[in-house]
C-alpha positions as protocol buffer text, in pm:
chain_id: "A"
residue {
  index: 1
  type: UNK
  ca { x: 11656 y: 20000 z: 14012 }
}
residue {
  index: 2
  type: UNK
  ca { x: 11741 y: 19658 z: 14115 }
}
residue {
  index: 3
  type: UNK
  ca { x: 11657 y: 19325 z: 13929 }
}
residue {
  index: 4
  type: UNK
  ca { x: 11383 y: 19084 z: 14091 }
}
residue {
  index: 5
  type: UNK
  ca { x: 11321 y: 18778 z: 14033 }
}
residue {
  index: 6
  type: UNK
  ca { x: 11110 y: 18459 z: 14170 }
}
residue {
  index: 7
  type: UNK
  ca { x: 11257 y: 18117 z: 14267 }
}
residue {
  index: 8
  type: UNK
  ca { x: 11088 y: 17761 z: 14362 }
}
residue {
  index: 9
  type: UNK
  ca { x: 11266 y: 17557 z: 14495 }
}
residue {
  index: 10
  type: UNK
  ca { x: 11380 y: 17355 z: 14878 }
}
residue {
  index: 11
  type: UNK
  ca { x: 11553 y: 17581 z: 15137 }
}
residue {
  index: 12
  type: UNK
  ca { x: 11727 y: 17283 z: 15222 }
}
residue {
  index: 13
  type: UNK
  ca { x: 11860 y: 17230 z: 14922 }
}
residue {
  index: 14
  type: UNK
  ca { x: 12214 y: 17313 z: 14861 }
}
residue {
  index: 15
  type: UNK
  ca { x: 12210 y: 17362 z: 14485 }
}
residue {
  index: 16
  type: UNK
  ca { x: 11922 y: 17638 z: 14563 }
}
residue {
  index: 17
  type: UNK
  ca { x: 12148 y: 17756 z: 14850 }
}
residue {
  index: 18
  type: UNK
  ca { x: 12401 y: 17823 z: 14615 }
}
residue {
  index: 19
  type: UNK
  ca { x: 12208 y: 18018 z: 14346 }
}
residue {
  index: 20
  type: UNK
  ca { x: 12026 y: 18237 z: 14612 }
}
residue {
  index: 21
  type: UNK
  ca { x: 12423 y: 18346 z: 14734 }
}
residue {
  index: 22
  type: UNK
  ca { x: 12524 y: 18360 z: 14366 }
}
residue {
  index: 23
  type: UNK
  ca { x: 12221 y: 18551 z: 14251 }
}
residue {
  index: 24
  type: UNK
  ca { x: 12187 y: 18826 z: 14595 }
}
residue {
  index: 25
  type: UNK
  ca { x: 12592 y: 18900 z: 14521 }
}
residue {
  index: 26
  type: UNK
  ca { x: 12486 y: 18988 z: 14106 }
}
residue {
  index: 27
  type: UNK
  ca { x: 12231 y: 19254 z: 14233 }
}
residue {
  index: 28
  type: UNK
  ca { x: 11907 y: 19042 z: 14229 }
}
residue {
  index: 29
  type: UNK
  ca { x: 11642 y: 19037 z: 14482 }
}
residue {
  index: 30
  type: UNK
  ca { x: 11462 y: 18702 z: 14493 }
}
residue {
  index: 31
  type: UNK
  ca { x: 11103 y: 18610 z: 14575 }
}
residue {
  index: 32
  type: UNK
  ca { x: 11164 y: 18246 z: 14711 }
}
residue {
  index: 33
  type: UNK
  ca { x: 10927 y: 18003 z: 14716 }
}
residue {
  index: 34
  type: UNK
  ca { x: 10963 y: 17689 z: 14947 }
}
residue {
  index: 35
  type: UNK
  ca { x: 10782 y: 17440 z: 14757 }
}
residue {
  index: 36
  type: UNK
  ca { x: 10747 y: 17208 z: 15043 }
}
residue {
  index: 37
  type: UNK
  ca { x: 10675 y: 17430 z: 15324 }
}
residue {
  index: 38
  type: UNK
  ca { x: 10429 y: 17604 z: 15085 }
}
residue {
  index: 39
  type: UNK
  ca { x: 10340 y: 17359 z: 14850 }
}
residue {
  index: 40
  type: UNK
  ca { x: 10220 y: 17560 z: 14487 }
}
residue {
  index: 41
  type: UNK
  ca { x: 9866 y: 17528 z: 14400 }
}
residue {
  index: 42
  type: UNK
  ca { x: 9755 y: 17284 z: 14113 }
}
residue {
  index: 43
  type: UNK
  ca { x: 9699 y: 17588 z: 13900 }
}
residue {
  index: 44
  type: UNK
  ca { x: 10091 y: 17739 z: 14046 }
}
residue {
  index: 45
  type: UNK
  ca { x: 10210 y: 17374 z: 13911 }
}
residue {
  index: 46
  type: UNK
  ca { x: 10090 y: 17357 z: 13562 }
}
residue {
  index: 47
  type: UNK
  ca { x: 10211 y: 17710 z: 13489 }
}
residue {
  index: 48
  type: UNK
  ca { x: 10514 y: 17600 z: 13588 }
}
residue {
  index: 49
  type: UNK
  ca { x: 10477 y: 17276 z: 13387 }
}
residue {
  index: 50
  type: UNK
  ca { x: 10346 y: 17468 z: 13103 }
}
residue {
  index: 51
  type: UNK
  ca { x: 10732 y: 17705 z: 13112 }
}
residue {
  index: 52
  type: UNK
  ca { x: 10949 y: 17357 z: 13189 }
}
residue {
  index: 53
  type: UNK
  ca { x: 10743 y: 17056 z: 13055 }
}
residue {
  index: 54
  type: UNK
  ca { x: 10790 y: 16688 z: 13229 }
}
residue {
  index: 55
  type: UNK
  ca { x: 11202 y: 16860 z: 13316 }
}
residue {
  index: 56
  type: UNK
  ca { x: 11032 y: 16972 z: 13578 }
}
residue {
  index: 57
  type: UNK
  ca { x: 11019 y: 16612 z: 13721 }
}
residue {
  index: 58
  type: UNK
  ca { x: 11332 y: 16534 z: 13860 }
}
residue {
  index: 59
  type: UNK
  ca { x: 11415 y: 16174 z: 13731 }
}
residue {
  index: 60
  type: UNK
  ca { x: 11708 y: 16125 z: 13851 }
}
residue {
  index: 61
  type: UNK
  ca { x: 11627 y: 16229 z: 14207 }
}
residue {
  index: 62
  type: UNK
  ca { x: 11632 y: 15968 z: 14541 }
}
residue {
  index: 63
  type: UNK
  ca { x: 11257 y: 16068 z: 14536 }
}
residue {
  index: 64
  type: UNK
  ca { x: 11205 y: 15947 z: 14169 }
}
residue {
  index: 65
  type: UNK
  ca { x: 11411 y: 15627 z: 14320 }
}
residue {
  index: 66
  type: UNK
  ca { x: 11199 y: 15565 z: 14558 }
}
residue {
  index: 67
  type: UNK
  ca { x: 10889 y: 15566 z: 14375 }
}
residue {
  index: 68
  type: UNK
  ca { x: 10682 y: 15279 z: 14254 }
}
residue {
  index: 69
  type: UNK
  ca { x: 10609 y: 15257 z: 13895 }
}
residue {
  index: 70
  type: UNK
  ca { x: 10241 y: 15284 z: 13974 }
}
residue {
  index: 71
  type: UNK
  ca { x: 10370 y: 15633 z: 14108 }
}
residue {
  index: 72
  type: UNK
  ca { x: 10572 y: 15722 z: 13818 }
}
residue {
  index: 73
  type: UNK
  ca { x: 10288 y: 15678 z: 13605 }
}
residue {
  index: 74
  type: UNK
  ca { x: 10066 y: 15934 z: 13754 }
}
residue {
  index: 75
  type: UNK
  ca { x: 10018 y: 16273 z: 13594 }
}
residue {
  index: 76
  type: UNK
  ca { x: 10312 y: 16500 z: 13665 }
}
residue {
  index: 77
  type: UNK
  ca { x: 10070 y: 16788 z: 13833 }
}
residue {
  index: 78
  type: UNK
  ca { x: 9987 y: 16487 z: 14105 }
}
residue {
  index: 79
  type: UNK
  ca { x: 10346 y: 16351 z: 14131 }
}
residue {
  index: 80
  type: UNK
  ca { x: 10475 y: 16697 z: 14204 }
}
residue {
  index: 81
  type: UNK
  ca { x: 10177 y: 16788 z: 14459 }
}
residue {
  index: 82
  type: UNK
  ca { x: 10208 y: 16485 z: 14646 }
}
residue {
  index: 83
  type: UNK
  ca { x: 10640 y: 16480 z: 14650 }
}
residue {
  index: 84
  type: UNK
  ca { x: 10722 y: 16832 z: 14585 }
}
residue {
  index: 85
  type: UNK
  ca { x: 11082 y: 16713 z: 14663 }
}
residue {
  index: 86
  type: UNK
  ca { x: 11075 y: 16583 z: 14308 }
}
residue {
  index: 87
  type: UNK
  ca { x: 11120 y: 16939 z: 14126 }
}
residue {
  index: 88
  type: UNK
  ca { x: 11391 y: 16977 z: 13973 }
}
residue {
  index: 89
  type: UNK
  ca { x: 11534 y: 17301 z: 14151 }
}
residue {
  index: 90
  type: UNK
  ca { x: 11558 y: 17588 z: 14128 }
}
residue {
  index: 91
  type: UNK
  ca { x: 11289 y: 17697 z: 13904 }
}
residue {
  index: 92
  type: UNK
  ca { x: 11347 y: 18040 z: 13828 }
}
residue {
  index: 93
  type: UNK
  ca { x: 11110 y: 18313 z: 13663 }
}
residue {
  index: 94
  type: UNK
  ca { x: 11312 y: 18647 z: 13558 }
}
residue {
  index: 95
  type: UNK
  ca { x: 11237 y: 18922 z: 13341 }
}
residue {
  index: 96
  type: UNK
  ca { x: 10946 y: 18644 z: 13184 }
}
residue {
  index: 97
  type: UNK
  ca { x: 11203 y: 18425 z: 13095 }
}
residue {
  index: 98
  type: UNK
  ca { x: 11209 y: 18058 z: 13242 }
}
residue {
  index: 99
  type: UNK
  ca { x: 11517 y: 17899 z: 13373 }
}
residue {
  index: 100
  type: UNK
  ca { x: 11534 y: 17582 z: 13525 }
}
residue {
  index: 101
  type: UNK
  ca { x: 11862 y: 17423 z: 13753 }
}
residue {
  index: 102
  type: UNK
  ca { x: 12149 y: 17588 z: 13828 }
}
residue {
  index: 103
  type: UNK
  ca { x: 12352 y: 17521 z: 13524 }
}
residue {
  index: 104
  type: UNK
  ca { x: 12702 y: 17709 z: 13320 }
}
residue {
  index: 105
  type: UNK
  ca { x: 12381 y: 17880 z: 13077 }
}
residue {
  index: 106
  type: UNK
  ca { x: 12134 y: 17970 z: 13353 }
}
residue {
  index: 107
  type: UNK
  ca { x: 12434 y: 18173 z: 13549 }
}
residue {
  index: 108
  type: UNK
  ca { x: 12543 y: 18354 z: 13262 }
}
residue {
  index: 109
  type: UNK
  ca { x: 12180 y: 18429 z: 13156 }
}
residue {
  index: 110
  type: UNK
  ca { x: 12135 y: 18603 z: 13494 }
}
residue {
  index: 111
  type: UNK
  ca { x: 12461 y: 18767 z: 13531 }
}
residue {
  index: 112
  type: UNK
  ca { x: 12586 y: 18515 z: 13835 }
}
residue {
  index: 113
  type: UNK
  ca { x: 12881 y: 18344 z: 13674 }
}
């Protein structure tokens, strides 16, 4: 029986790049989500809010940079639906535990380190 698991995050991206490799050579089979080709729903986003709180803004992202405070201020449903580059990625939903990034704990977690 293999291991599945769902990921959000930008194909482009090459920190998601590198946990899709990591995570297909540990066994898993991954339901990837492009969150800007397919941008979630409001309801998809505040599950996923619900799991990662405000980390799931990236603040330390060129988007976030870019942004006007007036933008910063908003909500961070409307920030993430209008720049869904500004997720931090990859948001990861496995066995119905929440991971979020690609860091040292979410590898070993998942068996990809």
């Amino acid at each position: 029986m293999s291991k599945s698991l769902k990921m959000f995050g930008l194909d482009y991206c090459s920190t998601v790049q590198k946990a899709r490799k990591a995570l297909t050579e540990a066994g898993w089979q991954i339901e990837f989500h492009d969150v800007k080709a397919d941008t979630p729903s409001p309801e998809e986003w505040s599950r996923m809010l619900d799991a990662f709180g405000d980390k799931l803004v990236n603040r330390a992202s060129l988007t976030w940079r870019g942004m006007s405070e007036e933008d910063r201020a908003a909500p961070p449903e409307q920030m993430l639906a209008a720049r869904p580059a500004l997720m931090k990625r990859p948001a990861i939903i496995a066995d119905g535990q929440h991971f979020l990034g690609w860091t040292a704990n979410v590898k070993r977690a998942l068996g990809a380190d």
